[in-house]
N, C-alpha and C positions, 0 to 999 in steps of 0.2 A: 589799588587796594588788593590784600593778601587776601583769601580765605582758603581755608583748609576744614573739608567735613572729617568729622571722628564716625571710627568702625565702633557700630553699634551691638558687637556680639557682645554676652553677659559673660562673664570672668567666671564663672562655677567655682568663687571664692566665697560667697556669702550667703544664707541662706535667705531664700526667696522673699522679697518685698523690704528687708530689713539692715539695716548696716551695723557694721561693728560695735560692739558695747567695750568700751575701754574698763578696765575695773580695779585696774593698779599700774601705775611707771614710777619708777624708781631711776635715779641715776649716783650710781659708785663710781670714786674719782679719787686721786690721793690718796691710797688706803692699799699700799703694796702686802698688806697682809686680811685683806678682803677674801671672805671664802664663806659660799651659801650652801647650805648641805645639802646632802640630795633630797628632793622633795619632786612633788608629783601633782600635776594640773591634769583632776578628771572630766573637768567641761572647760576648760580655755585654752589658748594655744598661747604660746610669750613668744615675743617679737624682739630678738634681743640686738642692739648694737656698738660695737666695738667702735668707740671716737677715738683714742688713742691708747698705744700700747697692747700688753699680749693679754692672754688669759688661758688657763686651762678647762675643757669644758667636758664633763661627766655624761654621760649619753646612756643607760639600761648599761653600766659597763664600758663602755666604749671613751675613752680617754684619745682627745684631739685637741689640735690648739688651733684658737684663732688670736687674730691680730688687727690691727687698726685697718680698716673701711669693709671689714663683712658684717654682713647680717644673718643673723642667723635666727631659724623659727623651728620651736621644740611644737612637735603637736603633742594633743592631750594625752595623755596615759605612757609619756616618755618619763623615765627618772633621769631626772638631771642634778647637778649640781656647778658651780662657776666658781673657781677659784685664781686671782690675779697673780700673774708674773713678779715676784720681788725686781727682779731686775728693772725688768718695763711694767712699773703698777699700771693697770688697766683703767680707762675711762670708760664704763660700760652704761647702757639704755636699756633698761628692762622694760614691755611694755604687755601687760597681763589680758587678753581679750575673749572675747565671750560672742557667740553667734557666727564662727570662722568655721568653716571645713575646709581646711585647705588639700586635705590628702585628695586626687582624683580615685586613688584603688586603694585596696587592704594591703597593696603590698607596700604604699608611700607610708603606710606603720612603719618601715623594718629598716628607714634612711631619714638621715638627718639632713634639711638643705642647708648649705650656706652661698650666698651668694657675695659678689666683690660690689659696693657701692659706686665705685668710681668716680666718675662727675658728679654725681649727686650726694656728696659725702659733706656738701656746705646746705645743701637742701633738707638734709635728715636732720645735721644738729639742730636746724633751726625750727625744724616741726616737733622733733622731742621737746626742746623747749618750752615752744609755745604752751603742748599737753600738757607738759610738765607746770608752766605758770598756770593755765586752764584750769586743773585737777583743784587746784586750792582756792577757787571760786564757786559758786552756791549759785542753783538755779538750773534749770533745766537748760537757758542756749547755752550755757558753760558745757555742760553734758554733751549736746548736739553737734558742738563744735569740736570738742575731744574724737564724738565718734566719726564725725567726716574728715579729718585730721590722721586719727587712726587708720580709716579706710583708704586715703594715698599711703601708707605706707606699705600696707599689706597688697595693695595691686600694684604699688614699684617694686616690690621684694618680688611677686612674682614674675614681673617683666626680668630683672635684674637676673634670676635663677636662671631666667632661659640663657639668657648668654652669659651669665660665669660657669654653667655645668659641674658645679660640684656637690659632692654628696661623700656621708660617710653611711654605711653597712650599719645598723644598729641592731643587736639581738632580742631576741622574742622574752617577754615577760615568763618571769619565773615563783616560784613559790613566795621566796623570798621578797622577791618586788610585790606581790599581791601585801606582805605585812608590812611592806615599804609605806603602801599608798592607803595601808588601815591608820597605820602610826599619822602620817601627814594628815588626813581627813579629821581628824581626834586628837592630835596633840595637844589640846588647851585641857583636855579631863584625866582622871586617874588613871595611869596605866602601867601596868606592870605584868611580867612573864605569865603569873596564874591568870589576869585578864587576858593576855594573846590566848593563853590555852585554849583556853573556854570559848574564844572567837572563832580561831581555828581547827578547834575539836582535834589538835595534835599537842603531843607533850611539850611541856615549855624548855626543855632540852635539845629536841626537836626543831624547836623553834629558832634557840639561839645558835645552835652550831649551823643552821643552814644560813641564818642570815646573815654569822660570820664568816664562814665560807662564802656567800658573795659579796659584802660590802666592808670585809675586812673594820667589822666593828660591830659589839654586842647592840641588840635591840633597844637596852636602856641607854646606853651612850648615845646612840643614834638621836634617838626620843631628845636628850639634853640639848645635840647640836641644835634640832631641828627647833626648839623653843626660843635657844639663844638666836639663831639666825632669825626668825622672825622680831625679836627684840630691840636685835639691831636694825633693823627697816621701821620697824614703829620710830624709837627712839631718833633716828632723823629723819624720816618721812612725816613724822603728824607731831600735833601739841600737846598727846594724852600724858598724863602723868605717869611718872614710873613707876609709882604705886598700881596704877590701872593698867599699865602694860604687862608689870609682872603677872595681875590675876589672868588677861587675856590670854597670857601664852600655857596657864598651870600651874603658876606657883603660888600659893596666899600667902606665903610668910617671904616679904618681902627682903628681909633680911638672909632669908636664907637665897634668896633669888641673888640679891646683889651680893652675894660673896662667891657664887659660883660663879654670874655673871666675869668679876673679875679674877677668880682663881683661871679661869676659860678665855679671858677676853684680851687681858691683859688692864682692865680700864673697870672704874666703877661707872655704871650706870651711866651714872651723872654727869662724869667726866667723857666716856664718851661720847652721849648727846650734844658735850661743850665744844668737842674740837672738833666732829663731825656736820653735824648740823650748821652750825655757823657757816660755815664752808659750802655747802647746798645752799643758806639764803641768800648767801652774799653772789652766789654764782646765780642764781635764781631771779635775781631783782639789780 
């Protein structure tokens, strides 16, 4: 007979008495023209994973590529955004969590980890998975199981960090990111330049030339991507209607949603949920 005792020191990954609350996973696949805009999680951290192919990944600024078997984990108040490889479209695991401090200091704000999967790269698809089937069931053990499911991911991503050693530099939050993370917070309500004003008690001139100057795109553009982007995660993530998904992200005239939709997307509504989603169940089940 084998036995082996486990070290019983606490991980200073989760806060006290509580495990991980999972509250969104997504998985993008096939989709070489895949791209999330920049957006901004000010209570959860994403847990994101590369199964195959490249991607490019948005960081406060900071543009770096990852590739098939890293993991990588945005903490809260990072602007991020994911855009896949034409060449090598991206196989990606998004997973969105709630109850994580991972930084040990104020200074793990100002780095992004990624670590290298290695062995454990047949271990991860198969627990995204599971989540991933988990999430579309009802009931509290479904919940339970998501979150202890979630929680070996986030203490193998930290084992894993220690010995792959990588990290990229990420810059300190700027004006501009502060109406980054009002836009993201508030995208589903009315918003427009003389609203930023009045939020920001600075000129709406003010407003746009700063935040073109860093995200090389006007405030209301930005606002479009970020509804669209959310649109398309509903639209193959869940079964609401696209009548009900346009009002969730902003738009009430649905027609005017689904023309922008496809002036922007390339696809109506419809037709994206058709050749997307499909693809998600059938991978799913």
């Amino acid at each position: 007979m084998f036995m082996h005792n486990f070290d019983k020191e606490p991980t200073g990954i989760f806060r006290e008495g509580a495990l991980p609350q999972i509250e969104r996973i997504s998985h993008t696949y096939n989709n070489p023209s895949w791209y999330y805009a920049l957006h901004v999680h000010t209570e959860q951290v994403e847990l994101m994973y590369v199964a195959d192919g490249k991607a490019t990944i948005t960081l406060n600024q900071n543009v770096f590529q990852v590739e098939k078997g890293n993991l990588l984990l945005i903490n809260k108040g990072m602007a991020h955004a994911i855009e896949s490889s034409l060449e090598e479209p991206s196989d990606i695991w998004c997973c969105l969590m709630g109850n994580v401090e991972f930084q040990d200091s104020e200074e793990d704000h100002h780095f992004a980890s990624v670590a290298k999967s290695g062995e454990f790269q047949n271990f991860i698809n198969q627990t995204m998975q599971r989540l991933y089937d988990f999430s579309y069931q009802k009931g509290a053990a479904a919940q339970e199981i998501c979150n202890h499911l979630s929680t070996c991911l986030v203490v193998l991503f930290r084992q894993l960090l220690l010995e792959s050693n990588l990290s990229y530099e990420v810059k300190n939050p700027t004006f501009a990111q502060r109406v980054l993370v009002y836009i993201n917070e508030n995208y589903e309500k009315r918003i427009d330049l003389q609203h930023l004003s009045e939020v920001f008690y600075t000129s709406a001139s003010h407003i746009s030339r700063e935040f073109k100057r860093e995200y090389k795109i006007s405030p209301i553009n930005y606002l479009i991507d970020k509804r669209l982007s959310e649109a398309k995660w509903q639209l193959i993530n869940t079964n609401e209607t696209v009548y009900s998904i346009a009002e969730r992200v902003g738009y009430d005239n649905y027609y005017y949603f689904s023309k922008l939709f496809h002036q922007r997307i390339g696809f109506l509504p419809t037709e994206y949920r058709e050749k997307y989603k499909e693809e998600a169940d059938t991978t799913a089940h």
